[in-house]
C-alpha positions as CSV (number, residue, x, y, z in Angstrom):
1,X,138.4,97.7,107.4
2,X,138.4,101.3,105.6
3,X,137.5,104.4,107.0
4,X,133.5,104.6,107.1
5,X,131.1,107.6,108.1
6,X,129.2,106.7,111.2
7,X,126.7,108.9,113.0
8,X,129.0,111.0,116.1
9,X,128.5,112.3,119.1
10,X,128.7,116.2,117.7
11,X,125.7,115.6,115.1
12,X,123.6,116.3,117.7
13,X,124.9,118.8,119.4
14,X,124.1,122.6,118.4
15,X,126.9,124.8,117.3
16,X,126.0,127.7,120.2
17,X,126.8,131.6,119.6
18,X,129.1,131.5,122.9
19,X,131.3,129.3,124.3
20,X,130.5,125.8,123.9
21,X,127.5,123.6,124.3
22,X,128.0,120.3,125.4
23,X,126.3,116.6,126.3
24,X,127.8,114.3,129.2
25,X,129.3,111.0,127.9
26,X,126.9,107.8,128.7
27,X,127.7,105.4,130.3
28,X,130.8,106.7,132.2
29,X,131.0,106.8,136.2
30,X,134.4,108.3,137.4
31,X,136.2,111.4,135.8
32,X,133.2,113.2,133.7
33,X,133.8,113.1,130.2
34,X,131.5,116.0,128.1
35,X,131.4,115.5,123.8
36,X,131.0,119.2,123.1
37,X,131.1,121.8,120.3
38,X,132.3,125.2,119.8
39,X,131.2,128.4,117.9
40,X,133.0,127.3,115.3
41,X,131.3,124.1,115.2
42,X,134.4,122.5,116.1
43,X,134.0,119.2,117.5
44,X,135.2,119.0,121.4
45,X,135.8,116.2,123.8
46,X,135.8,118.0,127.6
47,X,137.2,116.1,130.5
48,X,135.9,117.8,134.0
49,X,139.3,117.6,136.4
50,X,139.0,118.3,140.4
51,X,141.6,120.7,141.6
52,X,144.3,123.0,140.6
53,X,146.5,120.7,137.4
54,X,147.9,124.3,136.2
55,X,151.6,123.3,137.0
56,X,151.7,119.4,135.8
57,X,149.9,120.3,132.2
58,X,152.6,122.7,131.7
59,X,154.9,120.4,132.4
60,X,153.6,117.4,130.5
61,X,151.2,118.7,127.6
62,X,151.9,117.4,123.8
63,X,150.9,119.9,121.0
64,X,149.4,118.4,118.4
65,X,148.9,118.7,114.4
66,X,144.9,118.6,114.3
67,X,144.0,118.5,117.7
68,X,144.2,121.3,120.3
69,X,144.6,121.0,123.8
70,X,143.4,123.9,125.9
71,X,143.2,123.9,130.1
72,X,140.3,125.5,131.1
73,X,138.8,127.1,134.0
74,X,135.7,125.4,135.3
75,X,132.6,126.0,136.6
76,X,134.1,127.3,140.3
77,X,137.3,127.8,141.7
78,X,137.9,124.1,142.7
79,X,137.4,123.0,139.1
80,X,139.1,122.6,135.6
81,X,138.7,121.2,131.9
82,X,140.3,119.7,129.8
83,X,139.5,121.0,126.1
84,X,140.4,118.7,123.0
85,X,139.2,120.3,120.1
86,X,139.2,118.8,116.1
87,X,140.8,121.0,113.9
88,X,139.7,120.8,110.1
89,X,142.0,118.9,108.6
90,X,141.6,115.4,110.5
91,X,138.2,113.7,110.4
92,X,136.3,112.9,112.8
93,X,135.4,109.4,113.0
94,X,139.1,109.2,113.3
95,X,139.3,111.7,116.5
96,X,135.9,109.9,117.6
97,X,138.2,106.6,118.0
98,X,140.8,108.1,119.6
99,X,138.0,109.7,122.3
100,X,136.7,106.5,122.8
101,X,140.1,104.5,123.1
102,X,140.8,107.7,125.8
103,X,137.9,107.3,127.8
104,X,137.6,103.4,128.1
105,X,141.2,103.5,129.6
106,X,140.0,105.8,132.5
107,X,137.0,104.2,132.7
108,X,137.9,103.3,136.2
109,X,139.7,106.6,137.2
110,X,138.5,108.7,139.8
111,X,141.1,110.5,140.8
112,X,142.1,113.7,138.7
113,X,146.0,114.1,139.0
114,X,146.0,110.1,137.3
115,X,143.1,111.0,134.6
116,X,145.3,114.0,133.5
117,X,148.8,112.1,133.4
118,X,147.4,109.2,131.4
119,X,145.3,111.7,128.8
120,X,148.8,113.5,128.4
121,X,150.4,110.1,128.2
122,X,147.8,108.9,125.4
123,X,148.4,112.4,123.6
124,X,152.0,111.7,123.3
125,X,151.3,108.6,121.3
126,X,148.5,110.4,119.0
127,X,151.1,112.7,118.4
128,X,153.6,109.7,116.5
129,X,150.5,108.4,115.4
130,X,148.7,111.8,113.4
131,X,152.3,112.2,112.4
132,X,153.0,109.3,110.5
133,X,152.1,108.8,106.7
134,X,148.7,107.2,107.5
135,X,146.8,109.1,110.2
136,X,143.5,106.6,109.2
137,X,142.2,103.6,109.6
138,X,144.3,100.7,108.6
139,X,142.7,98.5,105.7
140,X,141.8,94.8,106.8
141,X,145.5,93.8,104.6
142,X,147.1,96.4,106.4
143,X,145.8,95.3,109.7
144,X,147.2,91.4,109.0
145,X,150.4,92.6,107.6
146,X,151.2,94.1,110.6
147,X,150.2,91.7,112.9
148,X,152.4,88.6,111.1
149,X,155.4,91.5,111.5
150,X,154.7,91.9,115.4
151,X,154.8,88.0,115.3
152,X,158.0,88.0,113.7
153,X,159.5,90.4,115.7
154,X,158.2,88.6,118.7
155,X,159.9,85.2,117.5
156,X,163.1,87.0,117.0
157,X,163.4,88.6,120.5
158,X,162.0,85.4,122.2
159,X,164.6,83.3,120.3
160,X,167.5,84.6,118.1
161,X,168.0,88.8,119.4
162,X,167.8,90.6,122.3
163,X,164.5,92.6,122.5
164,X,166.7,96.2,122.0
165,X,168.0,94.3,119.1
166,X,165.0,93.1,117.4
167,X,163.2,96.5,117.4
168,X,166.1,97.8,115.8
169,X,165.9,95.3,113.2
170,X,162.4,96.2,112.8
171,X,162.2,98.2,109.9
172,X,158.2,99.4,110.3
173,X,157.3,101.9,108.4
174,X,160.9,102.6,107.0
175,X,161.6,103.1,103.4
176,X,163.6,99.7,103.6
177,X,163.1,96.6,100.9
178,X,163.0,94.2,103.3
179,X,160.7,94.0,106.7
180,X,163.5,92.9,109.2
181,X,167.2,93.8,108.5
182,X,170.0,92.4,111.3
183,X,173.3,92.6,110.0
184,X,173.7,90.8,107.5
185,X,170.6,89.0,107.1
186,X,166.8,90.1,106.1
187,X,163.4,89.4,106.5
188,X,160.5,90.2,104.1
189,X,156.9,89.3,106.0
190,X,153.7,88.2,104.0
191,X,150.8,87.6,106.2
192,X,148.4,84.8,104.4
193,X,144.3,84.4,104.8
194,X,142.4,80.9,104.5
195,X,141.6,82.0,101.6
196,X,145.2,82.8,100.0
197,X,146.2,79.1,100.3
198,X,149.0,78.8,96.8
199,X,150.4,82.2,96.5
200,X,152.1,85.1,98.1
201,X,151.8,88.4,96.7
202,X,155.0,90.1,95.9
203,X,154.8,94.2,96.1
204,X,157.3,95.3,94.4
205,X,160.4,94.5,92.3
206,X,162.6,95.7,95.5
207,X,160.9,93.3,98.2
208,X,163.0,90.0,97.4
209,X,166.1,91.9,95.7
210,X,168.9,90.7,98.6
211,X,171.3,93.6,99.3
212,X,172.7,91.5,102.4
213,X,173.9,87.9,102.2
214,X,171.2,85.6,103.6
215,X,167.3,86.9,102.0
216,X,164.4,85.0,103.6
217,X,160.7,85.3,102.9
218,X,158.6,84.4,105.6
219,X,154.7,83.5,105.2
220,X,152.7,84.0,108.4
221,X,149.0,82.0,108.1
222,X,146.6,84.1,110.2
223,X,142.8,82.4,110.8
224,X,140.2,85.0,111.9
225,X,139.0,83.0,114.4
226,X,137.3,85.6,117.0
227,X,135.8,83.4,119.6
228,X,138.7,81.3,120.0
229,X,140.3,81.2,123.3
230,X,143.9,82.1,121.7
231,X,142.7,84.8,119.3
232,X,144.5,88.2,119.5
233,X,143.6,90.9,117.7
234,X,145.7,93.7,116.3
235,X,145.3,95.4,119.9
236,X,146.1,92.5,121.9
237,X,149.6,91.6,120.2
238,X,150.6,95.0,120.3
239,X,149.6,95.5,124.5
240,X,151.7,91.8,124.7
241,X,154.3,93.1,122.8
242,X,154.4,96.4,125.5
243,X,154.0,94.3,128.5
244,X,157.3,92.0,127.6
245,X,159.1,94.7,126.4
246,X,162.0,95.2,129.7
247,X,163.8,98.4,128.7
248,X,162.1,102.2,128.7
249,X,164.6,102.2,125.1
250,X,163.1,99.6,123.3
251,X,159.0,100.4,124.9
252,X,160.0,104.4,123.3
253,X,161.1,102.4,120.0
254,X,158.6,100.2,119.8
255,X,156.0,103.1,120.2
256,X,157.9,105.2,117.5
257,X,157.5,102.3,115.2
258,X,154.4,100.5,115.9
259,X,153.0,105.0,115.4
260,X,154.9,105.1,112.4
261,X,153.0,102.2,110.9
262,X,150.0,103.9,111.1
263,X,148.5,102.5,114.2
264,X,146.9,103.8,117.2
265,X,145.0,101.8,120.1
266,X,141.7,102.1,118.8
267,X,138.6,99.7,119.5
268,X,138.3,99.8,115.5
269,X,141.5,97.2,115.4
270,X,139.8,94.9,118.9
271,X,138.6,92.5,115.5
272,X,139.3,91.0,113.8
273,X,141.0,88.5,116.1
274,X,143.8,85.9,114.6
275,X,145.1,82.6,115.9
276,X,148.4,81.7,113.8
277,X,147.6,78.7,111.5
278,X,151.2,78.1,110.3
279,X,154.8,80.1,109.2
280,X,157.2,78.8,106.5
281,X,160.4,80.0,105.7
282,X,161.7,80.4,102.0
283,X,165.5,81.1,101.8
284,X,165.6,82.9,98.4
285,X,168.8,82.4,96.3
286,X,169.6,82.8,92.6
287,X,167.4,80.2,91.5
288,X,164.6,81.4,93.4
289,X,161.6,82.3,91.1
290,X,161.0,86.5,91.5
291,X,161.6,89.4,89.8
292,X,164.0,92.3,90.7
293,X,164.9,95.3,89.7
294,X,168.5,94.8,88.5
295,X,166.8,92.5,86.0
296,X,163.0,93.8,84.8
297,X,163.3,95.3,81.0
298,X,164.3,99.2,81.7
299,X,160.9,101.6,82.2
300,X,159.0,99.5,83.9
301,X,158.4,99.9,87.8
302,X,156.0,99.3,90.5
303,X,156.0,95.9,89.4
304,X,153.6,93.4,91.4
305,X,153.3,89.8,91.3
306,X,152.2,86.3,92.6
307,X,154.8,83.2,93.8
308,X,153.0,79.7,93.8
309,X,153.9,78.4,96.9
310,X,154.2,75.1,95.0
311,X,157.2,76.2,93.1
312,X,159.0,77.4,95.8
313,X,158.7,74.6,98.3
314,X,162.1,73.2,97.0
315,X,163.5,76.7,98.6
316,X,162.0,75.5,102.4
317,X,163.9,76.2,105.5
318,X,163.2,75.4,109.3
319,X,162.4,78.9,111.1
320,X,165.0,77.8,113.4
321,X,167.0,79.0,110.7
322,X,165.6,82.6,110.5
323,X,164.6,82.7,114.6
324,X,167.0,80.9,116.0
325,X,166.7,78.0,118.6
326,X,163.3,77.1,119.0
């Protein structure tokens, strides 16, 4: 999935010579939720509070790169708005998926105090997320890599580390060689289609170049089956991975990371949805076929490459080995 133009909200709506103009979101029942635009055509998403929320958005607000957030008056003396507005410099399908994620989660909110705390709440993890080193879409290889990491990092909290441990281990978007590093032992993740079924690709000359004492490469087989009962999608294993998590530490972690990464809750990543076909573990010793930098020809770089899985069955491991009991 790349970032595509799609028609928006705000392509209908008139830039107006005062103030803004603005048209009511469909389909929405509890807080009202306005798609507006400014006098400088600036796209706007308006949420209509009840009451006086002067004191608790001081309190809680989160400035952002590319996105403003103003507290408005309303219309009369019992009534205030909410103003997000896009600055230039981050497209707008991209701030049109992060309105939409904002306004399914109070699609059942009536009550203004909650509908401000969880938009301030939401904000705080755009903020991680527009951040980051890809404030777009995730590609489709993107979107599986990640998933077989959160599957990974699952396995190792359910099994081999304690949860605070495991995130730690996570190395996410980190400039790291491997995926998972704990002590003295690493983890590099390659997520595999149906249609990848005899090699993994190999990224780099750094990926299975051991700088601890144990290396393992991991291959995570992810169907897209989307009507399946056990299907998650990219959304679904992250909110699982939130609801397990114990400890406000590792949830504030986790978030860093999983924003780091490059992902937000968007609908955008509700497909495709995966059911995981198989793992095998590779320990990867001296003899195991790759190519590393302490021994490419000098002046090359960036190198990228394919392993048969055929030549590196003899190489094989049980996960218990990598996660632990089962």
């Amino acid at each position: 999935m790349t970032m595509t133009s799609r028609i928006t909200p705000w392509e209908h709506i008139a830039e107006p010579r005062s103030d803004y103009n603005v048209r009511r979101v469909a389909d929405t029942t509890g807080i009202p939720f306005y798609w507006g635009k400014d006098t400088a055509g600036r796209c706007l998403l308006i949420i209509e509070l009840e009451g006086d929320h002067t004191a608790q958005y001081r309190r809680d607000v989160t400035r952002l790169n590319g996105i403003s957030v103003d507290l408005r008056n309303g219309d009369n003396e019992s009534q205030q708005r909410l103003v997000l507005a896009l600055s230039r410099n981050i497209d707008s399908d991209l701030f049109l998926g992060l309105c939409e994620t904002l306004i399914s989660s109070l699609a059942s909110v009536t009550d203004s105090t909650i509908a401000l705390s969880v938009t301030l709440q939401h904000l705080k993890r755009w903020k991680a997320f527009l951040a980051g080193k890809k404030a777009r879409l995730l590609t489709n290889e993107e979107i599986r890599g990640l998933f077989a990491e959160l599957y990974v990092l699952r396995q190792l909290y359910l099994h081999r580390l304690t949860q605070d441990e495991a995130i730690d281990a996570w190395c996410g978007a980190d400039d790291s060689h491997q995926d998972f590093i704990l002590g003295n032992v690493a983890i590099e993740v390659k997520s595999l289609s149906g249609r990848e079924r005899s090699s993994v690709r190999i990224s780099s000359e750094d990926q299975l170049e051991a700088l601890v004492d144990s290396l393992f490469l991991m291959t995570v087989r992810l169907i897209d089956m989307p009507d399946a009962e056990s299907a998650r999608s990219l959304n679904d294993m992250v909110a699982l991975i939130e609801q397990e998590l114990i400890t406000a530490e590792a949830i504030e972690k986790f978030s860093d990371k999983i924003a780091g990464c490059g992902y937000a809750a968007l609908a955008d990543y509700d497909r495709p949805r995966f059911t995981v076909g198989s793992t095998n573990g590779y320990t990867v010793t001296e003899q195991f076929p790759r190519l590393i930098r302490s021994r490419i020809p000098q002046g090359l770089s960036h190198v990228a490459y394919d392993i048969q899985l055929e030549a590196i069955a003899p190489f094989s491991c049980e996960d218990i080995e990598i996660f632990g009991r089962p």
